[in-house]
N, CA, C and O of each residue as an XYZ file, in Angstrom:
400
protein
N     -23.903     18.000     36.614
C     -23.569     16.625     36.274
C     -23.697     16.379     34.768
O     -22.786     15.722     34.264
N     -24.625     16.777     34.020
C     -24.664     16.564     32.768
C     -23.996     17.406     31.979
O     -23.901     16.999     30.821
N     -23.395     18.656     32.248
C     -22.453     19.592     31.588
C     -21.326     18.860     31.656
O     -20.464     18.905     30.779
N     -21.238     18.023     32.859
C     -19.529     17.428     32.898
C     -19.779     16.564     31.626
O     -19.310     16.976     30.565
N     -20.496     15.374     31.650
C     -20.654     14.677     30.868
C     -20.518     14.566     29.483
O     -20.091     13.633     28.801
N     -20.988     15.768     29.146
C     -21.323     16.530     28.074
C     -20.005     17.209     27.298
O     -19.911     17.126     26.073
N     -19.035     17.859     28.077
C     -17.643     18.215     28.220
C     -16.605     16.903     27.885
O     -15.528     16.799     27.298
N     -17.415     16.071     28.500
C     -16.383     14.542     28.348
C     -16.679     13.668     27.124
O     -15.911     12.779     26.757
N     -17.853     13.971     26.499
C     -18.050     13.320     25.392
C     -17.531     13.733     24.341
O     -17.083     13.066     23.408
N     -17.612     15.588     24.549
C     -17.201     16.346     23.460
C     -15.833     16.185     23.618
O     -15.286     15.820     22.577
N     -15.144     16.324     24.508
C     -13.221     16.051     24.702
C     -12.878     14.516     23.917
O     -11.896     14.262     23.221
N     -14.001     13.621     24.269
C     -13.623     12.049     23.544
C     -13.611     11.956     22.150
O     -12.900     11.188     21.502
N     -14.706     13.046     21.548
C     -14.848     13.149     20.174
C     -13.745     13.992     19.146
O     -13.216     13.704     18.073
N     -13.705     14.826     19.781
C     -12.487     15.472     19.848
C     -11.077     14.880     19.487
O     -10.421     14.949     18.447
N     -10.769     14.120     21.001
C      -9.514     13.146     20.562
C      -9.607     12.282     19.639
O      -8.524     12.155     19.068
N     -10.812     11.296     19.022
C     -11.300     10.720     18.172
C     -10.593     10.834     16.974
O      -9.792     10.066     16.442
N     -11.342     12.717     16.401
C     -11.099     13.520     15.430
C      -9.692     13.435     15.187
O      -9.127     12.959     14.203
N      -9.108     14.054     16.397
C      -7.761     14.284     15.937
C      -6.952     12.814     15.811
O      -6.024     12.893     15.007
N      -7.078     11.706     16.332
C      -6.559     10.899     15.972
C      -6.716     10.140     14.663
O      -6.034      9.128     14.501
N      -7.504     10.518     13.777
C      -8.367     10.255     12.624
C      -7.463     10.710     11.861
O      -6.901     10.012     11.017
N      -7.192     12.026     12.077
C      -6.845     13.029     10.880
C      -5.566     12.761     10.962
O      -5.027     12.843      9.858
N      -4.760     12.434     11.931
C      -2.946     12.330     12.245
C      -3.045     11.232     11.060
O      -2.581     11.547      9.965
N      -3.786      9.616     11.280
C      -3.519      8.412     10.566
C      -3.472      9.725      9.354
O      -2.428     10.337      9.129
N      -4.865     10.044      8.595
C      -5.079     10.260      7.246
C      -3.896     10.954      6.897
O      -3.497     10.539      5.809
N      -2.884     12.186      7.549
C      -2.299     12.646      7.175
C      -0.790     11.464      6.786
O      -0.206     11.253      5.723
N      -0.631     11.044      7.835
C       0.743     10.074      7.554
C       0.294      9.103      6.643
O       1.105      8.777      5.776
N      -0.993      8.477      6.640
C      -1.148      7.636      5.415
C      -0.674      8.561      4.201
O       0.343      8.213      3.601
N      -1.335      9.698      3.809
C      -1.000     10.358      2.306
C       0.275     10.683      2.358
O       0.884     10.812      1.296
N       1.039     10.911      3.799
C       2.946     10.971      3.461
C       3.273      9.575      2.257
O       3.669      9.454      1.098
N       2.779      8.621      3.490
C       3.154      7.312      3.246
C       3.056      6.898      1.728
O       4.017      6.372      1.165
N       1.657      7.196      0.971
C       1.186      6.892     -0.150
C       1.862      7.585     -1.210
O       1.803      6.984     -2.283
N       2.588      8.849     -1.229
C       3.494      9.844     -1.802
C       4.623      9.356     -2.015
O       5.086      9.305     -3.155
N       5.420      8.802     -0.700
C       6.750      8.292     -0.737
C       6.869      7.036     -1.842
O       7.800      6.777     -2.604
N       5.686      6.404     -1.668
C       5.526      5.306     -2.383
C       5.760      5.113     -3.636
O       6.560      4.415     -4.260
N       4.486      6.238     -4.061
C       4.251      6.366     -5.822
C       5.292      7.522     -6.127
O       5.227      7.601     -7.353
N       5.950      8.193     -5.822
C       6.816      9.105     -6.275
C       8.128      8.691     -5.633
O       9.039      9.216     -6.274
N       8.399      8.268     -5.049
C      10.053      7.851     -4.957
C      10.397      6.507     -5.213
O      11.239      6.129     -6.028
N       9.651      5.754     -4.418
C      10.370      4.233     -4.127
C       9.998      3.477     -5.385
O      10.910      2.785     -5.836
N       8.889      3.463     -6.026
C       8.827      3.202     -7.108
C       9.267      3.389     -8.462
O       8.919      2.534     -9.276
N       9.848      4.189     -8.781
C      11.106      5.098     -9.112
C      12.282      4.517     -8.539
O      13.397      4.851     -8.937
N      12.146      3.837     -7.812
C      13.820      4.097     -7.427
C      14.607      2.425     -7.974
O      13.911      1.415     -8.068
N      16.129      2.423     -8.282
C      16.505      1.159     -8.628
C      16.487     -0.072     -7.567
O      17.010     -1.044     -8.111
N      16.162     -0.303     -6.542
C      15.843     -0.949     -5.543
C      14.049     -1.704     -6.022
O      13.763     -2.898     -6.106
N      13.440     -0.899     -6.176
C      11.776     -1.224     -6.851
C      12.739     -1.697     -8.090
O      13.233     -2.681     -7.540
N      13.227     -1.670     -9.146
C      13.446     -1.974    -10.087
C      13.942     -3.304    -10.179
O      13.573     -4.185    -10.956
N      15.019     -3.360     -9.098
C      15.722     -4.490     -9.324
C      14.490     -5.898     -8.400
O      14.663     -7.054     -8.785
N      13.360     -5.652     -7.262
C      12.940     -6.634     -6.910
C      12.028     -6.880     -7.568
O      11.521     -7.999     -7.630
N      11.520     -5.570     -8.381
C       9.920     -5.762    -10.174
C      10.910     -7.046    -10.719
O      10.319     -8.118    -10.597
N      12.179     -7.168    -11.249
C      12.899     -7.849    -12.651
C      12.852     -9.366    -11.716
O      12.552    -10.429    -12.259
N      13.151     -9.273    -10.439
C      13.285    -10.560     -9.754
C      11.846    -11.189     -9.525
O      11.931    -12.343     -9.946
N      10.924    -11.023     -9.185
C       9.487    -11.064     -9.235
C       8.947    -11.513    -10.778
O       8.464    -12.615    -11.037
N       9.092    -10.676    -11.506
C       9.092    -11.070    -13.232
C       9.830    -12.771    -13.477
O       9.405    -13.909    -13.674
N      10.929    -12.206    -13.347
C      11.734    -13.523    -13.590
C      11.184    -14.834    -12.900
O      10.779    -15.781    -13.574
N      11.195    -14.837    -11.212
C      10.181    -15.975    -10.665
C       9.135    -16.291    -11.458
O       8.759    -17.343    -11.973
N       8.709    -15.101    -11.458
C       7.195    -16.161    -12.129
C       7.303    -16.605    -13.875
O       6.420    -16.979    -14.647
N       8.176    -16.472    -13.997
C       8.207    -16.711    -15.506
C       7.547    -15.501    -16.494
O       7.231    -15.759    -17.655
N       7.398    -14.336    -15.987
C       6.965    -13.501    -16.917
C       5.608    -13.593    -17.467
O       5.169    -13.105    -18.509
N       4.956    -14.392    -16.471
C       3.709    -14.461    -16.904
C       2.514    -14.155    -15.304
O       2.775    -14.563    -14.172
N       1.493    -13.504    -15.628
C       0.655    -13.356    -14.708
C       0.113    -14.342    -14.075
O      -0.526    -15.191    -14.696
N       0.243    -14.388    -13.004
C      -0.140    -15.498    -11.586
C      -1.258    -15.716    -11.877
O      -1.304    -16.904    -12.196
N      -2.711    -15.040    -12.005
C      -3.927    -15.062    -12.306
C      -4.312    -15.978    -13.977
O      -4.770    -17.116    -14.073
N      -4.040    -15.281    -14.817
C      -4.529    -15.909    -16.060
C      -3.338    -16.266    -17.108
O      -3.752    -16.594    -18.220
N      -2.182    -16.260    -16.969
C      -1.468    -16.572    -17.866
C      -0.890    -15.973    -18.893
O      -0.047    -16.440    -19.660
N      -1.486    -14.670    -18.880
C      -1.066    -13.640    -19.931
C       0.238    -13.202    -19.666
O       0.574    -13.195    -18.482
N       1.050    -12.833    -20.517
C       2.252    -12.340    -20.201
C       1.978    -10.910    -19.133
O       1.130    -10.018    -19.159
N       3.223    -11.223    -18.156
C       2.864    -10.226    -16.947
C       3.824     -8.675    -17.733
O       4.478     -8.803    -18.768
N       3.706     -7.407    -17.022
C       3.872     -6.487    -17.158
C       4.486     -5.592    -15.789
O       5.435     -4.818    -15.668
N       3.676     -5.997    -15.050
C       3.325     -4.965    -13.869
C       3.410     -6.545    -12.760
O       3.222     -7.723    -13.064
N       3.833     -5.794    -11.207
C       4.026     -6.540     -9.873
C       3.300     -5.904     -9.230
O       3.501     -4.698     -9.087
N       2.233     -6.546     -8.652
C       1.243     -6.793     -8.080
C       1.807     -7.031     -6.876
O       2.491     -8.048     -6.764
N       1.520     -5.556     -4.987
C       1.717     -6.259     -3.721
C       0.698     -7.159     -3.610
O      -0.190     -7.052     -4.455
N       0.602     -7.940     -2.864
C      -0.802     -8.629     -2.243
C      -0.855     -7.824     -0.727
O      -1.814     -7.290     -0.170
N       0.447     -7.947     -0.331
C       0.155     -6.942      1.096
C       1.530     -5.619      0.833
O       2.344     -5.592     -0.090
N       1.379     -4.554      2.093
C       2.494     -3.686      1.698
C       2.933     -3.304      3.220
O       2.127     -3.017      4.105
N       4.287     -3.346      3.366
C       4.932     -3.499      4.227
C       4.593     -2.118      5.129
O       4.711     -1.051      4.526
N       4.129     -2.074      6.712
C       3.406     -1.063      6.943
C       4.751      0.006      7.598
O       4.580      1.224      7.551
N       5.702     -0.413      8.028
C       6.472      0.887      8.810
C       7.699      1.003      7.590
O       8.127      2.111      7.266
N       8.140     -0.089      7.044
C       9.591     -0.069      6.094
C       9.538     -0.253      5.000
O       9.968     -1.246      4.413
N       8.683      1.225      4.266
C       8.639      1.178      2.627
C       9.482      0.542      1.975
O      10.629      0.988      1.935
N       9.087     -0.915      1.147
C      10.589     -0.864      0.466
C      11.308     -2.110      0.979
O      12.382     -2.420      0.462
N      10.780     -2.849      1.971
C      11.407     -4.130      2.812
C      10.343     -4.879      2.481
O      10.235     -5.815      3.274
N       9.462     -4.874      1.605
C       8.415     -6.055      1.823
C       9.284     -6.938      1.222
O      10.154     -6.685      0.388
N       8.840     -8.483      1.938
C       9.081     -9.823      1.016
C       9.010    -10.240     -0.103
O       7.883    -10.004     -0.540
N      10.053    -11.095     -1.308
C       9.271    -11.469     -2.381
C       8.275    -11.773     -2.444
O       7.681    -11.533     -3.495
N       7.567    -12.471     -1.337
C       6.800    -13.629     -1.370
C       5.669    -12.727     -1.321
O       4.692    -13.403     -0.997
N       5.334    -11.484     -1.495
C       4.191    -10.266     -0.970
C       4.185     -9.809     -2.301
O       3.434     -8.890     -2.626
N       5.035    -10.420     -3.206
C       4.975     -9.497     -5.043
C       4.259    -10.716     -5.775
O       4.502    -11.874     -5.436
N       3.202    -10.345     -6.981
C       3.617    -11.267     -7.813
C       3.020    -10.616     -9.157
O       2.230     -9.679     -9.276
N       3.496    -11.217     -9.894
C       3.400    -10.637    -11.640
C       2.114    -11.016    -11.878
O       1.492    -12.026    -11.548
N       1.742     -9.820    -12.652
C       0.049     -9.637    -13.188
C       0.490     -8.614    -14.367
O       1.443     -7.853    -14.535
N      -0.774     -9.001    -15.169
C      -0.628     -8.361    -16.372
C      -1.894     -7.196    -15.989
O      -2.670     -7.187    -15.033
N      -1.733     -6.108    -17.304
C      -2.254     -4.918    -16.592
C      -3.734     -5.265    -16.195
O      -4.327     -5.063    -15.135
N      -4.200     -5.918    -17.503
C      -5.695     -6.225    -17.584
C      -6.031     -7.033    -16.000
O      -6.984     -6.511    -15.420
N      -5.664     -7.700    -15.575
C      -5.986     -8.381    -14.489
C      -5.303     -7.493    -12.758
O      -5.668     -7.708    -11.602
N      -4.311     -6.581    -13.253
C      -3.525     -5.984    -11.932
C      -5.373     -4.264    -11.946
O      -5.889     -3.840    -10.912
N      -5.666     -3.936    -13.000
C      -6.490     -3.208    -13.194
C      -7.619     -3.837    -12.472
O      -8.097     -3.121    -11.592
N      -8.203     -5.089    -12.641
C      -9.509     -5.759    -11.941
C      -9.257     -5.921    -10.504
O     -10.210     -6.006     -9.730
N      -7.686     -5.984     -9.970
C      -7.823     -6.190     -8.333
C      -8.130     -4.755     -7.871
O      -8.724     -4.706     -6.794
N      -7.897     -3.769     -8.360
C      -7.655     -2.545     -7.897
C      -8.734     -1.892     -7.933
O      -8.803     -0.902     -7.204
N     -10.145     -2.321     -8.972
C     -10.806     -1.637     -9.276
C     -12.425     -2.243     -8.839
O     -13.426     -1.578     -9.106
């Protein structure tokens, strides 16, 4: 009785594990595609200039002239489809303090 048990905890931990490691692996696909293609790509370019432009070119936070677009959230299955309304302009000094 306690070998079964024992068998069943270790099989649960097990599946645990491996379900752990699948996320971590597709997260670092995910995080790759991100910073090396889509960001890069003229699609990121053209919704950074539209984002800029909304806000007036200035950072949402303090007023400094913005630089950099800031997600607040990031679209989880369709890299690349998030909403305007999920961007907003930050300058580095302040896009550096959310991150850090």
């Amino acid at each position: 009785m306690n070998s079964q048990i024992l068998v069943l905890l270790i099989f649960v931990i097990f599946l645990f594990a491996l379900k752990r490691l699948r996320f971590e692996i597709k997260r670092k696909l995910r995080r790759d595609y991100y910073r090396n293609h889509y960001l890069q790509s003229d699609a990121w370019q053209r919704k950074r200039y539209v984002v800029l432009r909304r806000d007036n070119w200035r950072c949402v936070y303090c007023g400094a002239p913005a630089t950099q677009v800031h997600h607040k959230r990031y679209a989880r299955r369709n890299i690349g489809n998030e909403p305007i309304e999920w961007l907003v302009s930050v300058c580095k000094s302040c896009h550096d303090s959310i991150h850090h």
